[in-house]
N, C-alpha and C positions, 0 to 999 in steps of 0.2 A: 449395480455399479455405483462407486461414491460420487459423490457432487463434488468438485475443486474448486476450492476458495484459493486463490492468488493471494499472496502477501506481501508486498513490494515497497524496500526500506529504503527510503530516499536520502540516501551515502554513500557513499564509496570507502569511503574509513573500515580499514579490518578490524577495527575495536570501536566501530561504531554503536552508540546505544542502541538506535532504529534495529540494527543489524542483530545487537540482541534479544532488544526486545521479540523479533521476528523469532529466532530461535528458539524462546520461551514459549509462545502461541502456539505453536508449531502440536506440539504435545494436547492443545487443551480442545484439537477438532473431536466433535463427538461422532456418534455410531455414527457411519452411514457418508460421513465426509471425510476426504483429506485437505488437510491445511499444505500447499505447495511452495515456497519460497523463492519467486522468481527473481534474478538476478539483473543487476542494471549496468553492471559493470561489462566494460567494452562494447557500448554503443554509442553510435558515431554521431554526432550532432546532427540533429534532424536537417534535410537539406530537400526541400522537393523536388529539383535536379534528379534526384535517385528516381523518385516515383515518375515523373516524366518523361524521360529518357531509355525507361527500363533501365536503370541499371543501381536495383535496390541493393545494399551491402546486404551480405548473411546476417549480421546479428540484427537488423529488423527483420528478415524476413524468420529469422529463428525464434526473435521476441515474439514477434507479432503472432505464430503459431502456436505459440505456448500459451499467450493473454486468450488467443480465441477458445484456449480449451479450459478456461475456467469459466466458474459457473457465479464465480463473485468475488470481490476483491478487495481487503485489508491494507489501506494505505497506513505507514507508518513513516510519522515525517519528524526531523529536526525543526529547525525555522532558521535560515541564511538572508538575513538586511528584511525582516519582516515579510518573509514571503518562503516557500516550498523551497529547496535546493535544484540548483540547474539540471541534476541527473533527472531526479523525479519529474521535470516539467520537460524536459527532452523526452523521457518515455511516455509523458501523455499524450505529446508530439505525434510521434513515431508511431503510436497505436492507433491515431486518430484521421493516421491517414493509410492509402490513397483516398478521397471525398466518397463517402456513399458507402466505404470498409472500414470503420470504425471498429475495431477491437471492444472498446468497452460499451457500446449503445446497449443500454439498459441492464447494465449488470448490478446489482446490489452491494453497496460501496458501505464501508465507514472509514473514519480519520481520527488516526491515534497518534499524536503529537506530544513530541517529548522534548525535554533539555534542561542542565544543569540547574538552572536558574528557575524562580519559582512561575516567568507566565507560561511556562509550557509549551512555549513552542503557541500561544494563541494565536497569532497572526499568519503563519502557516498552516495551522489548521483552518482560518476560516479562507484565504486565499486559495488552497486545494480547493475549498467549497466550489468556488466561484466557476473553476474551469469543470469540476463535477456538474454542474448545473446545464453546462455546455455540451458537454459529452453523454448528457441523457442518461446521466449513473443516476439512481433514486440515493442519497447517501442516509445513511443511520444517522437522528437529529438528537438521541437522547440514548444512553448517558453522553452527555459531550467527554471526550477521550483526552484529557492535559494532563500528563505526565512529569511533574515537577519531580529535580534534584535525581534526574537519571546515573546522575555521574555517582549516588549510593548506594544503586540500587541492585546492583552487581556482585557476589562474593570472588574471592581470588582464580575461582576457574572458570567466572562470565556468566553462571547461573544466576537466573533470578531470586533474589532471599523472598524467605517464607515476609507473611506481617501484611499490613494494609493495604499496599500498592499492587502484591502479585493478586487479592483478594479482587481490589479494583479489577486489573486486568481482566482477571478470568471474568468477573461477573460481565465485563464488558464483553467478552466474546458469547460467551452465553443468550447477549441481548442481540448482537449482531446475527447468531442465527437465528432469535425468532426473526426479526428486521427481514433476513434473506429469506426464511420460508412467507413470507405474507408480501416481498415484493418479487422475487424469481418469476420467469417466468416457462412454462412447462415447457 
């Protein structure tokens, strides 16, 4: 049975870059794995009222069953005021509880941060770091994953063009699963 890497692009934008970069990746899982593209759209702002009261909404309990069934997870972020986007930090939320059911406790993480402009999205990728380090993800420390001038890196049907950056990409995922085979655990 393959192992499921999660891939979860922090936007909500239907011509989001995260979103295609995610589509991109998607193709370059190797033998033995699927790359899964879990969705963040229509999830209700984390409210712990849900988790203590019993009265959790379906799309965490829908989220939250789909995050448990991966075996590692491919963050793909923007940067919104020098920090993650509100979707993306509502689903670490949301995953991260009830206390003691954590979704991602010890899953093998990396942070591939992208945006128009040349820092890449750097301050969202190291602010993801931060709440990773909480949530007991080991995250991939090297290649660091910054994604400058996404907005060229697209041709007219949302493919990603051939040239240096799809090269980057893939070598990145490549490194992400040695990363997941040497931190996974059995």
């Amino acid at each position: 049975m393959d192992k499921v890497i999660g891939i979860l692009a922090g936007s909500l934008r239907k011509e989001s870059f995260s979103k295609k970069i995610a589509q991109a990746i998607v193709p370059m899982a190797p033998e033995g794995y699927r790359f899964q593209i879990v969705s963040l759209d229509g999830l209700e702002v984390y409210n712990q009222d849900f988790d203590d009261h019993n009265q959790v909404p379906e799309s965490y309990k829908a989220f939250r069953e789909e995050m448990q069934n991966v075996d590692g997870v491919i963050f793909i972020t923007p940067e919104y005021n020098r920090s993650v986007p509100g979707v993306l930090k509502n689903a670490l939320d949301i995953g991260s509880r009830p206390a003691g059911k954590s979704v991602w406790d010890k899953k093998p993480a990396a942070i591939f941060s992208n945006s128009p402009g040349n820092i890449s999205a750097f301050g969202a990728n190291h602010h993801l770091r931060q709440s990773l380090v909480f949530l007991n993800m080991p995250a991939m420390q090297q290649p660091e994953v910054y994604i400058a001038k996404a907005n060229e890196l697209f041709d007219d049907s949302g493919a990603l063009k051939e040239g240096e950056t799809k090269t980057f990409i893939s070598e990145a995922v490549e490194a992400y699963m040695a990363w997941f085979e040497k931190n996974a655990e059995a």
